[in-house]
N, C-alpha and C positions, 0 to 999 in steps of 0.2 A: 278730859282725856278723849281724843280723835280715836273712833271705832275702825279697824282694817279690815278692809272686805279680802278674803281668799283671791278674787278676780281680781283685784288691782296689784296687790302683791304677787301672783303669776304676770300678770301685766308688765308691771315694773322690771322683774326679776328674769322676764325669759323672751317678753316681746320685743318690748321699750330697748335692747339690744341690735336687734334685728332691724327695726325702723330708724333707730339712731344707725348703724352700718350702710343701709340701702340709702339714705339719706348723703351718707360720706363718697360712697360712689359715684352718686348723682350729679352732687358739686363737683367732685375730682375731674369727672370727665368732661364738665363744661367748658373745663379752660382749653387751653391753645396746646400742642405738643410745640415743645422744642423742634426748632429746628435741622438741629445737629443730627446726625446719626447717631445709630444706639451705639454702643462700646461691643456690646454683646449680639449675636444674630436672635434676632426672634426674641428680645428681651422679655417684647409688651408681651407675646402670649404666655409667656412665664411668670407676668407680673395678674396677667386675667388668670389665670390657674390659680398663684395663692391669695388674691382677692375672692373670687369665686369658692375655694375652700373655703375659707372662711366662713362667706355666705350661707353656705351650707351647712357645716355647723352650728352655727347659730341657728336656721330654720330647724335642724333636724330637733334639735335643744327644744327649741321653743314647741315644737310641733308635738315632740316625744312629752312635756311635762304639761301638752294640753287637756283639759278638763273634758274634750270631747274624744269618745272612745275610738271612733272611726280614725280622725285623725294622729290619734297616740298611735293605733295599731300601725300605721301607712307614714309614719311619720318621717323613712328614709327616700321614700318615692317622692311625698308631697316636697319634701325639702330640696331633692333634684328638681322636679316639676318645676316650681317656682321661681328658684333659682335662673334658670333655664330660660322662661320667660322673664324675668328681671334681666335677665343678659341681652335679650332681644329690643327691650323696651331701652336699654342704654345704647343699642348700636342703633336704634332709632333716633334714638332723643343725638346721637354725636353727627347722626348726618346734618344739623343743623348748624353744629360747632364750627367753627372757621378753621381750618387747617386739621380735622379729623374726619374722617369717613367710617363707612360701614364695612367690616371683613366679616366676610363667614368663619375665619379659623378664630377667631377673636371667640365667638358664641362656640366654637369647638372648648377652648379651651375654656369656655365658663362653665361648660357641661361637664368635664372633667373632672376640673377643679370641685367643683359642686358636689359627684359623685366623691369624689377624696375625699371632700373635708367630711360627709357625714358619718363615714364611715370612722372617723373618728370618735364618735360617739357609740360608748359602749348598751348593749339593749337590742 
């Protein structure tokens, strides 16, 4: 019988989410956009708002059922924070992408989104 550490099961159960997400992110933006216009005006920033909730949720989760006290207290700030700079690091990492660039309303709308989604989280 395999012994379960408390830390791997928080791990699994509230991280392992969060890094599996930022991960999907990561990929998604590496590709090429269509070239077509969007159907809708301003789709992408509506698509970075509930991408980025999400984000946010999942940190504020992960943050709120961590074992360190600081970070449970702070856990809706840290979850913006982070996010936030994740949003930055992706308009970074896209100015390499072929056919994507860098917007500032892009990081608007992950800071947003970011603040929504934690606030989904009751606590």
């Amino acid at each position: 019988m395999a012994i379960k550490h408390k830390s791997t099961d928080q791990f699994l159960k509230f991280w392992l989410p969060v890094y599996t997400y930022a991960a999907l992110i990561f990929v998604f933006s590496s590709f090429s956009p269509d070239l077509q216009p969007p159907v809708i005006l301003h789709a992408d920033k509506l698509l970075h708002l509930i991408e980025y909730a999400i984000l946010g949720y999942l940190l504020a989760r992960a943050a709120k059922n961590s074992s360190s006290l600081k970070l449970s207290a702070h856990f809706r700030v840290f979850a913006v924070c982070v996010a936030i700079i994740y949003g930055m690091s992706d308009e970074f990492h896209q100015y390499f992408v072929p056919g994507r660039g860098v917007e500032s309303l892009d990081l608007v709308a992950d800071g947003v989104g970011a603040f929504i989604g934690q606030l989904f989280l009751r606590g």
